[in-house]
Every structure is written in structure tokens, then in C-alpha cells.
N, C-alpha and C positions, 0 to 999 in steps of 0.2 A: 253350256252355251253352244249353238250351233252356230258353224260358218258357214255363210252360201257367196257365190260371188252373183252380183247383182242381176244378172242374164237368166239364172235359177231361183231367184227371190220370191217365194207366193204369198201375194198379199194374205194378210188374218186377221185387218180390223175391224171393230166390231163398233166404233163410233166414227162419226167425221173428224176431219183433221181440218186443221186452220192453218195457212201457209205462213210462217214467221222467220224472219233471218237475226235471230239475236244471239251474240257473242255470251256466252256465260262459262263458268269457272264449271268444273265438276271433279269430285275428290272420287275413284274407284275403289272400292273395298271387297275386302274377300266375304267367305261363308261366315265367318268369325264377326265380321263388319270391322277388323284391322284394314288400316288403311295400307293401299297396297301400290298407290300410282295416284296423280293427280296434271290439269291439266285445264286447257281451255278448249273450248270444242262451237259450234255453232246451230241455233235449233231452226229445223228445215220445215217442220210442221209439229203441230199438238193438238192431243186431243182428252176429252174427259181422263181416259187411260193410260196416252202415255205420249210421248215425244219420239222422234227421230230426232237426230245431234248427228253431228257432221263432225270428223275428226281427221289429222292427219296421222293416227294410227289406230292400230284393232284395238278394242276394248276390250281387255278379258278377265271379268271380273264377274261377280254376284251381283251387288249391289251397287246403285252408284246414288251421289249426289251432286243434283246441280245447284248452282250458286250465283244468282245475278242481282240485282239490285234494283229496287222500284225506282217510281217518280219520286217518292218524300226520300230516297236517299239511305231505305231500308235494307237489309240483307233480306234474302227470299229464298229461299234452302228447299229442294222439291228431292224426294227419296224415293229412287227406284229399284226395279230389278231390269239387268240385263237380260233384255229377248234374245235378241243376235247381233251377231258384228258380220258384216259382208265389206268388200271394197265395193268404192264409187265406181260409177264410170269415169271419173275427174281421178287423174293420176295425181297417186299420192295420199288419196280422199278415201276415208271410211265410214260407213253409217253402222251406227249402232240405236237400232228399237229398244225404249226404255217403257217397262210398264211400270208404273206407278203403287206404291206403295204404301201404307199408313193412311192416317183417318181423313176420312174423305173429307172434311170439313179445310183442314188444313191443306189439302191439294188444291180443292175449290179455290182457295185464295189465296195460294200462290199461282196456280193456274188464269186468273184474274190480272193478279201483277204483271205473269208476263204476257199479257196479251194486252195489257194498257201499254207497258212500254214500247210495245211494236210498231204500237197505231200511234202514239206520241210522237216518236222515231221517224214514222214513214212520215208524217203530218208536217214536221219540222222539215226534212229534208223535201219535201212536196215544194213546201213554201220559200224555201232558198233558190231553189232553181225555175219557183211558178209553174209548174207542174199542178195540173187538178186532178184524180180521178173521179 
């Protein structure tokens, strides 16, 4: 795992990212894939490959899993590997790049879940306050 602090960060994506701010669970695991720390963290954008998550501490681990829940009330389990952990510029705040891992079919639709729930989310809250974009 590489650290960089975020002022040294170079971008490496190689698809679009989608901007999303969702709360999700994510369990960190070693090389062994024993679980090693677990916690709740926040996703900043995603893409076909991978996520940014937002954390209040460094991630340092191999592998992670995040953990959120659909519209039907589903668990939605997405398996990745840790790119890097750097600090936020928000004190306190970590970002950890997550690239994605296992069959792409399964990514696809959990990738799917969490980008309905976003736009659910923003929709509902749009609506509460009459906000339009």
C-alpha cells in the first residue's frame, strides 16, 4: 500500500467516476483475506473499477469489503483491493482508492445498487426541501 498525502496524489484513472456521497459499512482484511478491522467510511465517487471512500482513519489493509444496502432492503457486498490511503484535506479525513475485484458480472450489480440508491437519496431529499436540479 502506498501513502501519499493528498497535495502529492497523481491521478491513475482509467474510467469516469460518478460523484456519490453514501454511508456504507466496509470490513478490511489482510493478504490471508482474515479480517483485520472493520468500520464505516463514505463513497466520494465510483467507477466501473473502483471507489474512493472517505474515512476517519488510514486503511491498511489488502483487501476490503464494502457493505451497503439496496432500495428492496438487500445487503450489497462489493470486494476490493486497496490502491492507497493518503489524508484528506478535511482534518481528521482519509481517502482510501479501492479497485475492484471479482467477476465483473457481480460488480456490475452491485455497482448498479449503489448508484440507484444515490440518486433515490438525492431525489428524496431534493423533494423535502423542493429543490430541483
Amino acid at each position: 500500500m502506498r501513502n501519499n498525502h493528498s497535495e502529492d496524489y497523481k491521478e491513475k484513472r482509467r474510467q469516469p467516476r460518478i460523484k456519490t456521497s453514501k454511508e456504507v459499512g466496509y470490513v478490511l482484511l489482510d493478504e490471508l483475506e482474515k479480517k483485520i478491522d472493520q468500520g464505516y467510511g463514505r463513497t466520494l465517487n465510483l467507477s466501473q473499477n473502483g471507489v474512493l471512500l472517505e474515512t476517519d482513519k488510514p486503511l491498511a489493509g489488502a483487501f476490503i469489503l464494502l457493505i451497503t444496502i439496496d432500495l428492496e432492503g438487500q445487503k450489497i457486498e462489493l470486494k476490493g483491493r486497496v490502491a492507497n490511503t493518503r489524508k484528506s484535506e478535511l482534518e481528521g479525513r482519509y481517502l482510501t482508492g479501492i479497485e475492484f475485484v471479482g467477476p465483473p458480472e457481480k460488480q456490475r450489480g452491485a455497482l448498479v445498487a449503489f448508484v440507484k440508491a444515490y440518486h433515490y437519496r438525492r431525489h428524496a431529499e431534493a423533494s423535502k426541501t423542493g429543490a430541483t436540479n
